[in-house]
N, C-alpha and C positions, 0 to 999 in steps of 0.2 A: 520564500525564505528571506529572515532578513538580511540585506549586506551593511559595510561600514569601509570607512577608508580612513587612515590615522589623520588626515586632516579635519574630516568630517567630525570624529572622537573629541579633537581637539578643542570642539564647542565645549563643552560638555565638561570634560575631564584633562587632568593632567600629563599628557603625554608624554617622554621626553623625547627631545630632541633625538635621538640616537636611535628609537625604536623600530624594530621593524614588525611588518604583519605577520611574520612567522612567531612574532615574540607577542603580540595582540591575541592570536588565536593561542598559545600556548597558555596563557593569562587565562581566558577567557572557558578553557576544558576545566582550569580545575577549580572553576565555580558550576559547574556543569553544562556547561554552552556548548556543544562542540562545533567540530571545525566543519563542514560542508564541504568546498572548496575557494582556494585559493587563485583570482582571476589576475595573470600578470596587469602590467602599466599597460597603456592606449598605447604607447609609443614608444620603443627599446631604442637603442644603439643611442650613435652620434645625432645631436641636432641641436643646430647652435645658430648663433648670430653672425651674419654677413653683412659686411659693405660692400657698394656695388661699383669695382673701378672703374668697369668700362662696360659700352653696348655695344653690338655691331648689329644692325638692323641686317638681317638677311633674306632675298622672296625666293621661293622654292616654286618647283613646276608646279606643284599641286594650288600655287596662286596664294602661301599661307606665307606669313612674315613672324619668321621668330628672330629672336635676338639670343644671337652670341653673347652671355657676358662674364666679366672677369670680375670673381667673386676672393674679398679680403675676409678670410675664415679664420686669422690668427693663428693659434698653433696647428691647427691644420691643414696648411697652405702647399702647395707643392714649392717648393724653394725655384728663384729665375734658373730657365733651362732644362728644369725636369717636367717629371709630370709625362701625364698621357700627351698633351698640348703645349712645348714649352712658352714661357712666356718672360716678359721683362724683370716682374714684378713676381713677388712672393702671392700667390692665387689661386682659384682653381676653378675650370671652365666649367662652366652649364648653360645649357641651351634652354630656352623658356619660352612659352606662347603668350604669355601673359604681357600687357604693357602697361599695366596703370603703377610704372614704377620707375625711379631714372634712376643717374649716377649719382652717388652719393647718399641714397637713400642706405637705411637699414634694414634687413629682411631676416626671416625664418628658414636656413638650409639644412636638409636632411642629406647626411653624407652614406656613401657606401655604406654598409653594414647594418644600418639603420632599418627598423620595421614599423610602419604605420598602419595606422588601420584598416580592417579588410582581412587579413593579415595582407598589405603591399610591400615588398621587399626592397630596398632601394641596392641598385651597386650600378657600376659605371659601364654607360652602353654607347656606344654608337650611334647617333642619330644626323640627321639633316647633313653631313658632312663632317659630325664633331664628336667628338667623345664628353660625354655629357658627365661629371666627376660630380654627381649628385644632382638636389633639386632645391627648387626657391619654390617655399610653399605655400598654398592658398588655404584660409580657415578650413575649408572642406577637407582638403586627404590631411588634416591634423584632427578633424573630427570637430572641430570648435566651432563652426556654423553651415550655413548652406552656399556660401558664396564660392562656385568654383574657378571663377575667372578672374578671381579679384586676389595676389599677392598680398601677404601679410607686411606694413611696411610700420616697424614699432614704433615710428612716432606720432603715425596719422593712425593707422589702423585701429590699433591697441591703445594707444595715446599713452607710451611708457615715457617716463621722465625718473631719473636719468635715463637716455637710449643704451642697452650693454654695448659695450665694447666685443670686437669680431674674435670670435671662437668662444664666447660664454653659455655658457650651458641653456640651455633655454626650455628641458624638461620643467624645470621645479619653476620654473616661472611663469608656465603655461598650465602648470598644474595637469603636463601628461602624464607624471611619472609617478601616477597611484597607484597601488596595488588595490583589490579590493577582496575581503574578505566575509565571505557567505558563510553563514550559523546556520545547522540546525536548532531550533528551539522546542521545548516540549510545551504541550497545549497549558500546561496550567501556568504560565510564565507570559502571560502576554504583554505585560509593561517590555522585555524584548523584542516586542515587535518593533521596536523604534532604537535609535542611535543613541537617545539620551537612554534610553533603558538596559542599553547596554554598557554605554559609559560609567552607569550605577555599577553592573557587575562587573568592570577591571577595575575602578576603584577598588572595591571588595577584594579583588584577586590581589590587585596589589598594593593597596594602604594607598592610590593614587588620589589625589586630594580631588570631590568632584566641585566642578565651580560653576557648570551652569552657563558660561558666557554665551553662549546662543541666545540666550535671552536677558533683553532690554531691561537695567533697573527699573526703570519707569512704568513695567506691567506689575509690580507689587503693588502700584496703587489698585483699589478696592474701584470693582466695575459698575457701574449704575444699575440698579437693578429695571428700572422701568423709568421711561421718560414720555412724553406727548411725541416726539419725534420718533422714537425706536420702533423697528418694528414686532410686532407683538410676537407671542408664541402659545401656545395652550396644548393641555393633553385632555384626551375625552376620557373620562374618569369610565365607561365602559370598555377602555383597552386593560383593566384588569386582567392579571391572571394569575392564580394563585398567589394572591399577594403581590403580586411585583410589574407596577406599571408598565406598560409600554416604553414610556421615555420617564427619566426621573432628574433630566437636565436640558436645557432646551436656549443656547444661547445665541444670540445676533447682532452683526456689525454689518454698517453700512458705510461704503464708499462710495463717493460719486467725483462723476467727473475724468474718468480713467480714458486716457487716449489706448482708442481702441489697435491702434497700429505698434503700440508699444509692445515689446520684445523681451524675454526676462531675462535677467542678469547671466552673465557666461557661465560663473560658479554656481547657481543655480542648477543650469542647464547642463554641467557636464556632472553632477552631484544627480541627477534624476539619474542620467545615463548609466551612471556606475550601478544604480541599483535596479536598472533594467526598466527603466521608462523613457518616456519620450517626452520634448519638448512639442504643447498642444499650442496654448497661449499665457500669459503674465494670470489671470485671474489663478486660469487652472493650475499651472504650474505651480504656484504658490499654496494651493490647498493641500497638492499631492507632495511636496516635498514638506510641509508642517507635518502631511500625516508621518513620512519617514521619519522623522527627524524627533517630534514628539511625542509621536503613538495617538496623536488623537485624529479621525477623519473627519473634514470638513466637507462642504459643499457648497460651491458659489451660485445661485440667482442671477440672471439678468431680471433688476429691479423693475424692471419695465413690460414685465409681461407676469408678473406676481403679485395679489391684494393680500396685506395682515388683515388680518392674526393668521399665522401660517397653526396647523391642527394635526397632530399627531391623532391617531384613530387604527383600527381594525380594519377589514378591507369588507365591506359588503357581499353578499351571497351575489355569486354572478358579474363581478367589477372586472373590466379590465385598466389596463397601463401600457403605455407606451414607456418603452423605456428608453437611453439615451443611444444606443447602437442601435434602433428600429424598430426591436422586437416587439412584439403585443405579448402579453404577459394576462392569461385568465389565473386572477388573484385565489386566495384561500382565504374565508373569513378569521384567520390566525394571523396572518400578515399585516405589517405593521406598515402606514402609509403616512406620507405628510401630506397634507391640503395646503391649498390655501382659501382663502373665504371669497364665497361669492358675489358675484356683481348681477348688475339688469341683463348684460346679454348673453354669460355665457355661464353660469352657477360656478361652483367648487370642481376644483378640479384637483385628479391626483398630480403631485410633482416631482413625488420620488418614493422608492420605495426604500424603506429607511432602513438605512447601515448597509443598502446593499449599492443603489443605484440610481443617480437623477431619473427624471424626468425627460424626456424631447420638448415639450413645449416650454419650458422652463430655462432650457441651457441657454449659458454664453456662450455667445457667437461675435463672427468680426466687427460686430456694430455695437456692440454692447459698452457703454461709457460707465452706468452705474449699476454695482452689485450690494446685495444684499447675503452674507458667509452665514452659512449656519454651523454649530459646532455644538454637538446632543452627545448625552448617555442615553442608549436606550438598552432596552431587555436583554442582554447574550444571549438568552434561552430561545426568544421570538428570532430573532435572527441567521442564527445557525439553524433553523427548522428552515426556513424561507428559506435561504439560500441554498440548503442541501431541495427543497421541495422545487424549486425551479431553478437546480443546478446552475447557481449564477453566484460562483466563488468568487467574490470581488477582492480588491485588497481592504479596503475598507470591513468587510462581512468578517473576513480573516480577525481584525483586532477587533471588533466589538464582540464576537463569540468567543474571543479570550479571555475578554475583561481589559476595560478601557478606563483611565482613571476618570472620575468626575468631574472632578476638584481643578482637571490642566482644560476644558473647555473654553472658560472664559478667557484665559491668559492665551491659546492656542486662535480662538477667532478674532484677538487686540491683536497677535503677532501678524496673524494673515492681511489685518486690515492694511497695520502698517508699510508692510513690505509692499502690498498693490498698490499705494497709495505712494509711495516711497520711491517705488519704477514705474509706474502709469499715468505718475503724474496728475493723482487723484488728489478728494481730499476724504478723511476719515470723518463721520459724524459723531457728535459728540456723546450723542445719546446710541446707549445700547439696554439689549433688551434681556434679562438671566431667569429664563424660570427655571428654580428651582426646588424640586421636591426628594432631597436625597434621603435617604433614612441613615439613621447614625450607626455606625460600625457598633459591634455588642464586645467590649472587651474578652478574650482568652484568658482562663486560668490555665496556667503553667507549673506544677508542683515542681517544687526544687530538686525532688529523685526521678523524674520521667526521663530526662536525657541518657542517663545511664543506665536507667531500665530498659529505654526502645536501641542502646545503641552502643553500650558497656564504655563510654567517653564517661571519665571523673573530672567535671571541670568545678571551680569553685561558682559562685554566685555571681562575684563580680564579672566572672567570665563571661558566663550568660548574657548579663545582663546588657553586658558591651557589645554581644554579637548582634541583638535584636535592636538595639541602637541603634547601629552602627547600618540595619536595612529598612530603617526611617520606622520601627515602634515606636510607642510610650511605654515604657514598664513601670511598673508602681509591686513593691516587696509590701503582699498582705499575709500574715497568718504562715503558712509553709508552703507558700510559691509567690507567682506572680501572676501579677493582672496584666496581659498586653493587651496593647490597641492598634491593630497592622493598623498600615500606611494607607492611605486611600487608592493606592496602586498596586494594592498585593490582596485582590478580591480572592483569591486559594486561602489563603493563612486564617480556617476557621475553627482549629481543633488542636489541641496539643502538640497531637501528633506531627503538625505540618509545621509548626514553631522548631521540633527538634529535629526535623528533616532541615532547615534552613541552619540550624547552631553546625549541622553536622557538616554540612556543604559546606559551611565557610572556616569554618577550624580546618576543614580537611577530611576528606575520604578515608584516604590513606593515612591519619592519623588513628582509624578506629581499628582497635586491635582482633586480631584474626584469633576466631577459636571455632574449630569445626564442632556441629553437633555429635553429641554422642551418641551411638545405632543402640537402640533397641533390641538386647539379645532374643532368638529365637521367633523372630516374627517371619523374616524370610518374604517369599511371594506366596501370592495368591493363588488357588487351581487356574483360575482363570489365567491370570499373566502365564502361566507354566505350561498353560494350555497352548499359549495365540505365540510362545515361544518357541514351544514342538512344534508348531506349523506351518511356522515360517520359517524355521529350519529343513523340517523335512522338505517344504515344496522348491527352498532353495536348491538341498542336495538333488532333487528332481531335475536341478533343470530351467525352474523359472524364475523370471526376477520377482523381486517384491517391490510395488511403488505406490506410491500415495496421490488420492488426488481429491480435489473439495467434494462437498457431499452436498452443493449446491448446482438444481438441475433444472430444465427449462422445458422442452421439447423431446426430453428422452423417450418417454413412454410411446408418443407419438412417432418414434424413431424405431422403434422397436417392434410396433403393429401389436400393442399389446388390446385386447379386448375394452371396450367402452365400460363395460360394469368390472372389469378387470379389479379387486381389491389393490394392487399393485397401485394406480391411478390415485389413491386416495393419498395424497402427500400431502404433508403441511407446509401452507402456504406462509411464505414470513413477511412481516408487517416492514419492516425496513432494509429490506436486502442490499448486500453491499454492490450488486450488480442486478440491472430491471430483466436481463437474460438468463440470469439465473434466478428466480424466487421462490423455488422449493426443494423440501430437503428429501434427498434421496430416499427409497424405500429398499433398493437393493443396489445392491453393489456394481452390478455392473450398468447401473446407469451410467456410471459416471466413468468406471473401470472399461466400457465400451467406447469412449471418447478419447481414453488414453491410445487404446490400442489404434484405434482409427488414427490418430496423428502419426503415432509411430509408422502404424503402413504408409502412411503419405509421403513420410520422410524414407522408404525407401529401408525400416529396420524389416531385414524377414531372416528362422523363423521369427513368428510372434510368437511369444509364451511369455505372462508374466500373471501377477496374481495379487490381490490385495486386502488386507484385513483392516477393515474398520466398522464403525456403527451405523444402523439407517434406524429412521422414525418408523413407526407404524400407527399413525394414530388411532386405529380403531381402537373405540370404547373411551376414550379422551375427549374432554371438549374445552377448548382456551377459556382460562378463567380471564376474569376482571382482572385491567391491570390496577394497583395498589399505592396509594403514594408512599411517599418516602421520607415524610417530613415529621412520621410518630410511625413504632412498631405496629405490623399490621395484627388485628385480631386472631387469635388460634382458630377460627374458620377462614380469616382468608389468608393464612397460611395452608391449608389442610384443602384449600379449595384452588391454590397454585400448585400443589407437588399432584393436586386430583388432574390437572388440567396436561400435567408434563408425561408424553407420549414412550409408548414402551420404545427402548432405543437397542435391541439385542446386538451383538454382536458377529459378523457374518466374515465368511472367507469365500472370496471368486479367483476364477482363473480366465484367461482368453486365452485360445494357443490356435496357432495358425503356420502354413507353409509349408514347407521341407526342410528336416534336417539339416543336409547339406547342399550345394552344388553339385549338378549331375557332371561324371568324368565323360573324356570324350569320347569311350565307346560308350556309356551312355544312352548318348544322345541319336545313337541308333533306334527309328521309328519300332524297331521288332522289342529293344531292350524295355524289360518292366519300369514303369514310374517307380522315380527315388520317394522312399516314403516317408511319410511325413506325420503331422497329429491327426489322431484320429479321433472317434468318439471314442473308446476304450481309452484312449490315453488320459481322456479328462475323466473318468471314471476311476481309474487310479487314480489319480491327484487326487477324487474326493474322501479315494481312501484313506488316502495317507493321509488326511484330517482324522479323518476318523483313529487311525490307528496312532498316531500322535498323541491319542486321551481315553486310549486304551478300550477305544468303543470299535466293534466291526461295521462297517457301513456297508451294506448289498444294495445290488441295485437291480431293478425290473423296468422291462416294456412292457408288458400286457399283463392284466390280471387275471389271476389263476381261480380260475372257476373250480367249485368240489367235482369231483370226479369218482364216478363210481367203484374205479378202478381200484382208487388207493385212499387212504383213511384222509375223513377230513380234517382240514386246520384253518385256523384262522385266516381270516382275508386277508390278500396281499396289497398292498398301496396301488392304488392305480390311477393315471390323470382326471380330469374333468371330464365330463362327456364331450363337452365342446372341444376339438381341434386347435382351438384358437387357444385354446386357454394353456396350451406348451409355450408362446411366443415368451419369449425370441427366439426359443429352438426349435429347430424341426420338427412335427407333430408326430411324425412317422420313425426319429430317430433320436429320440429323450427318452431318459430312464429318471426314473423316480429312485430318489437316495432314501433308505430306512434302514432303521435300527429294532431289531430285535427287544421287545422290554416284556419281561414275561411270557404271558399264552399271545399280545399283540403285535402290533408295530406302533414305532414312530416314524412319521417321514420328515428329512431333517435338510432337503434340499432337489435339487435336479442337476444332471449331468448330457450332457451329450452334443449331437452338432447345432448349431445354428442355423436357424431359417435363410435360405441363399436369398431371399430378400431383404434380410436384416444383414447380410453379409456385405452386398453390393451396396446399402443407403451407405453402411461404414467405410467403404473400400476396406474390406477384409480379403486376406487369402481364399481362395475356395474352399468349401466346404471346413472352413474353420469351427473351434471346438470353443465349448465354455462347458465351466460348473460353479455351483454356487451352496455354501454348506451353511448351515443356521448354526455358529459353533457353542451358542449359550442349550441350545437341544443337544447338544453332542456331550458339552458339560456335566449338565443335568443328569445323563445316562452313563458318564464313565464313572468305571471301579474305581474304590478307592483308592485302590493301590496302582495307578494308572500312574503317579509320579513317582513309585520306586522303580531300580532299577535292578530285574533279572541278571542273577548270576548266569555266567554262561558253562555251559556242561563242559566237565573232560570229557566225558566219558563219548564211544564211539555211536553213530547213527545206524538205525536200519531202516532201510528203503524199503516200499512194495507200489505195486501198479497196480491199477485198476481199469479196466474199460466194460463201461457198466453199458448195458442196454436198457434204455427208456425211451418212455414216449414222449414223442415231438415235441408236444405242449410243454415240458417241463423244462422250469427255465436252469440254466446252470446253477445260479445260485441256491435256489433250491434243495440240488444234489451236491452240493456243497457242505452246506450246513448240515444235512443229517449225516456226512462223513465223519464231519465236527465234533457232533455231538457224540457221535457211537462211538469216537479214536480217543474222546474224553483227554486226561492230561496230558499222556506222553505224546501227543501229535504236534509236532514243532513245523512244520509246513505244510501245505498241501495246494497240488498246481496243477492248472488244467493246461496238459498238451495237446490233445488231441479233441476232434468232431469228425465223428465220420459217419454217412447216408451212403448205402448203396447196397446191390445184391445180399452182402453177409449178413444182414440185420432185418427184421419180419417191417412192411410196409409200416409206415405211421410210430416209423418209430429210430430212434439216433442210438450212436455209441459213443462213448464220451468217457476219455480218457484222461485218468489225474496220476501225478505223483505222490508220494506220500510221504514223508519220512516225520522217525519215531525217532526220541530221544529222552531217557531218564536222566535227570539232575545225579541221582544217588549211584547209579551204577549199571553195567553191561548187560543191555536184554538180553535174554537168553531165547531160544526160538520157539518155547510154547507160548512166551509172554507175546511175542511179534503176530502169532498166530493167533491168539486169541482178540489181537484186536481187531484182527486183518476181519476173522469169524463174525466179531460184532458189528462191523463197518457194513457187511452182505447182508447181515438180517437184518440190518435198520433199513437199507436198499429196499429191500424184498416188501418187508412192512409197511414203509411211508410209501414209498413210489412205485412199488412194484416193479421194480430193476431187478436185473440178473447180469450178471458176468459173461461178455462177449466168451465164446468160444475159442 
């Protein structure tokens, strides 16, 4: 992100005197820059200038010789007599190891209270025998170079004329005491990625006049385009792509002669620091601080291991690169490279991968006397691929995939030249080299009513016209708008639209007036929303949490033990995943809903219960269409051949639940006391219910399928798993129920419920024997009544209860005998619950009794007891008919 510091600003734009970075960054929000954060100064507290009144050479046992000395701080001196140590003289002692400094000298003291960097604290200590009332400082703990041994002494060191006088402030002289201030910027603004691009927006923010002084009148003069000396440049007319060259600027300067021992300037070096670089050497330093400073990145040559015409190009099938930290890099034939041309012994070689990264065999090094700057526009679009393709986000990749102006190249590689030549003691060649192939910006039309159509702002004409002005257009009033021509720095400003996003930014946000839209009477929600709202209420009131997690997955399936022809397996894979560990999109829910829960057990959440509603892919019957460009509407087939290719996405609800209710009490924990109980499969069985009955659909659920039986009248088949065992994963084979819905004379099956495979339990660190379910809620949709979102009056009137314990045969599953209670008790039946199972002597071999509640309840009025009777009547012959049940004894 970019930073700035109001000195820095001060190139650029008119600061005042008075301003602070709190008042920088408040400026700079309401042009829409925000704030990031705020990095205090290098250096807080007291730090001032000293005279040195006296020495005391002192040797210690340790055989080390520091010196006592008595330090003239001005106003804050200890007066004669006081003080930690009194003395003659108005001064204050400090002890020091250093000696390249005598009496009378003027130094750098940091007093008590003072914080230097590191964070190093300074207050007064004891040391050698002395109480030490602060410190005499070396360039290093002030941060200003690497010399740790070597005392700052202002008239040799620093070579200050006038020397200050003792107790002068010596922050703003040393240039510690900046704050520095970190932006967010949004991608389509990349002219902020630089100081001066920011200087343009508080100008804007506050009418501050911008001036530019960073740069030398003397680069107005017009750059030579081609000389016999300069060194060349060229683009290979095969780096096309879709229209838009590889490079469409390509400029070079030459210095020679640069003392390779030379050092860059301090302001420089402590101007990288602030925005979190480092001092490498005077060539580099100066490329990276032009890039800060005016958004364009350069790159230096040692001229001596490089032949012209250097060749922008593609990367060849199979190419590698070394790049400048080491790495070998196998290229992409999309990737854009610089060459340079070859010789008798060793051909062309690559030098840098362009807008991201030198070269190793290319770079300056401590020998290097002459360079050769390059400073290019090349493709945003080829760069930002490259650099996300071999995750190598440079600072440089950062502004060229923003958009880099063209137009500051040449004047950005005259600056670079200058300054290495300037402090290296070079000299500049005269000859430089510009290719240029830009294409000319295409004027915007502007109607003179759009602003207030996209944005209800009534400004006049002149206003306009001032605004776009005023962020470097040309407007020209044709016909009923205008014609603008952005700035060669503002590559976003191509459409109307993005003209009155800018009028509106700088008139003000907050000057556009607030009017909510008007609701649309009677539209309300959706079955669907009303549906995934009942359900996530109900499972709430159950119990469990509801949580969200990506529907981006990796190794799930494989975590799960799901079968190799498994349909589940078939995910769609994505072309550009925001993570290479996750790159495909869920097919159910608890891929991803099982990873949650896994974390949670890790951390120690038990029980587990929680549940989640969202969408999974299914591609079957889908296949990825062609992608389409974007540069003309695509034809009504390849539109109709993208929504063919886009995978059914239904909508689904899971649950995980694991543990124990509670903590066992301390009898308890008596080996004889029963386990505290916890989820079971039944309990994720209800949970599916309560889907189901949330959208007014009843969900049954079965283990085994009910073969016809001679015994009792046939019906239609019951849902039953796969043949294969495997094909229950991730739940137990032995202990999943198939979820279905009743629709007509059939079934639908519209999920599974039950425990989880204790080998999918332990991959996850799950609770033992932990539960899941999972419900298809667009199949639950499909089959709920209409009247699934009105809501039932509730009866005054009083209930009548009856019992039942029906004898049947074994085979027959509960729900079963369920549903023909259902059907036979027809409307008045408001409940019905099974208490009881009971096997033993009362009941004929191969066969259970099974005991339900019942209660009856009319809306309109008090059963009477032949009415109770006559259901009870029905309920037994529907028994006797379907199943051949009878009434225990």
């Amino acid at each position: 992100m970019p930073h700035v510091a109001i000195d820095w600003l001060r190139d650029h734009v008119e600061v005042p005197e008075d301003a602070t970075i709190e008042q920088i960054a408040e400026a700079l929000v309401k042009v829409g820059i925000e704030e990031e954060e705020i990095f205090p100064a290098a250096v807080q507290g007291p730090l001032v200038a000293g005279t040195v009144l006296s020495i005391e050479d002192e040797e210690h046992s340790n055989g080390k010789t520091v010196h006592y000395c008595r330090v003239d701080v001005g106003e804050y001196n200890d007066e004669p007599g006081a003080g930690a140590e009194a003395s003659e003289f108005p001064s204050r002692g400090i002890i020091c190891g250093a000696h390249n400094f005598k009496v009378g000298d003027t130094v750098v003291v940091s007093l008590p209270g003072a914080v230097l960097p590191g964070p190093f604290p300074i207050a007064a200590r004891k040391t050698y025998g002395h109480v030490s009332d602060g410190m005499i400082c070396s360039e290093k703990e002030l941060g200003l170079g690497t010399d740790h041994n070597g005392i700052i002494v202002l008239g040799e060191t620093l070579k200050m004329d006038p020397i200050p006088v003792p107790g002068t402030n010596m922050i703003p002289l040393l240039g510690l005491g900046e704050e520095v201030l970190e932006v967010n910027v949004t991608p389509d603004r990349g002219y902020c990625f630089s100081v001066r691009g920011l200087a343009r927006e508080y100008g804007h923010s506050t009418g501050a006049k911008f001036t530019d002084r960073g740069l030398p009148n003397s680069l107005a003069a017009p750059l030579p385009t081609s000389d016999d000396g300069a060194f060349r440049a060229d683009v290979d007319s095969a780096s096309i792509r879709e229209g838009r060259p590889a490079a469409d600027r390509f400029v070079t300067r030459i210095v020679r002669g640069i003392d390779p021992n030379a050092s860059s300037p301090k302001w420089m070096v402590r101007r990288l620091e602030q925005a979190g670089m480092r001092s490498l050497s005077l060539p580099v330093d100066v490329t990276n601080y032009l890039m800060l400073d005016l958004g364009q990145p350069l790159h230096a040559y040692d001229l001596g291991f490089v032949k012209a015409p250097f060749v922008v190009r593609r990367a060849n099938e199979g190419e590698t690169f070394a790049t400048l930290d080491g790495s070998r890099l196998e290229l992409d034939p999309e990737d854009v490279l610089i060459t340079d041309s070859p010789d008798d012994e060793r051909g062309s070689r690559v030098v840098g991968l362009a807008g991201i990264m030198g070269g190793l065999d290319s770079e300056v090094g401590p020998e290097t006397t002459d360079v050769v700057i390059e400073a290019a526009h090349f493709d945003p679009i080829s760069i930002a691929r490259s650099a996300r393709r071999h995750r190598m986000h440079s600072e440089a990749s950062k502004r060229f995939e923003r958009g880099v102006d063209p137009n500051i190249a040449p004047v950005a590689a005259a600056r670079a030249a200058e300054l290495i030549a300037e402090y290296g003691g070079g000299t500049v060649d005269q000859a430089g080299y510009d290719y240029r192939l830009v294409a000319p910006k295409t004027p915007v039309m502007l109607p003179f009513t759009e602003t207030q159509r996209l944005t209800g702002l009534v400004l006049t004409e002149d206003e306009i016209q001032r605004i776009l002005e005023e962020i470097g257009c040309r407007v020209e009033r044709v016909d009923a708008g205008f014609s603008v021509l952005a700035p060669s720095w503002r590559p976003d400003l191509v459409g109307p639209a993005h003209l009155v996003e800018e009028i509106a930014r700088l008139y003000g946000y907050d000057q556009i007036p607030d009017r909510l839209p008007r609701a649309i009477g009677g539209g309300g929600l959706r079955d669907s929303q009303v549906l995934r709202r009942n359900v996530s209420q109900s499972l709430a009131t159950d119990g469990l949490v509801e949580v969200k997690s990506y529907p981006f997955i990796s190794n799930a399936h494989d975590r799960q033990q799901l079968p190799e022809d498994d349909q589940r397996r078939h995910a769609i894979r994505l072309r550009n995943p925001l993570a290479d560990d996750a790159g495909a999109l869920r097919t159910s829910i608890l891929d991803s809903l099982l990873e949650i829960a896994e974390r949670n057990a890790a951390r120690g959440v038990t029980p587990l219960a929680m549940f989640e509603l969202g969408q999974v892919a299914l591609p079957a019957g889908t296949r990825p269409a062609e992608i389409v460009g974007v540069s003309e509407r695509p034809a009504d087939e390849e539109i109709a051949a993208l929504f063919a290719g886009v995978p059914s996405q239904p909508w689904h609800v899971a649950g995980v639940m694991g543990g124990v209710f509670a903590p066992r009490s301390g009898a308890e924990l008596d080996d004889a006391a029963p386990a505290q109980p916890g989820w079971q499969w039944s309990d994720a069985i209800e949970a599916a219910r309560l889907v189901g009955a949330a959208g007014g659909v009843r969900i049954e659920a079965t283990r085994s399928w009910l073969p016809d039986s001679p015994e009792r009248k046939p019906g239609p088949p019951m849902p039953k798993l796969l043949e294969n065992p495997e094909s229950a994963a991730p739940w137990h084979p032995a202990r999943v129920a198939t979820l279905f819905v009743r629709a007509g004379k059939g079934y639908v099956e519209v999920g599974r419920s039950g425990e989880l495979h204790p080998a999918v339990v332990e991959e996850y660190g799950l609770p033992a024997r932990s539960v899941a379910f999972e419900v298809d809620m667009d199949a639950v949709l499909s089959l709920a009544p209409k009247s699934f979102l009105k809501v039932k009056p509730i009866s005054a009137f009083p209930a009548a209860k009856e019992d039942f314990a029906v004898v049947v045969a074994e085979d027959v599953p509960e729900s079963e005998i369920a549903s023909v209670m259902r059907r036979a008790a027809g409307p008045l039946l408001e409940s019905l619950t099974l208490f009881d199972i009971y096997r033993g002597s009362q009941v004929p071999e191969g066969h259970k009794s099974v005991a339900y509640a019942m209660t009856l309840r009319s809306g309109s009025k008090t059963l009477d007891a032949s009415e109770v009777e006559s259901v009870r009547a029905e309920v037994v012959r529907a028994l006797d008919k379907r199943l051949k049940a009878t009434l225990r004894g």
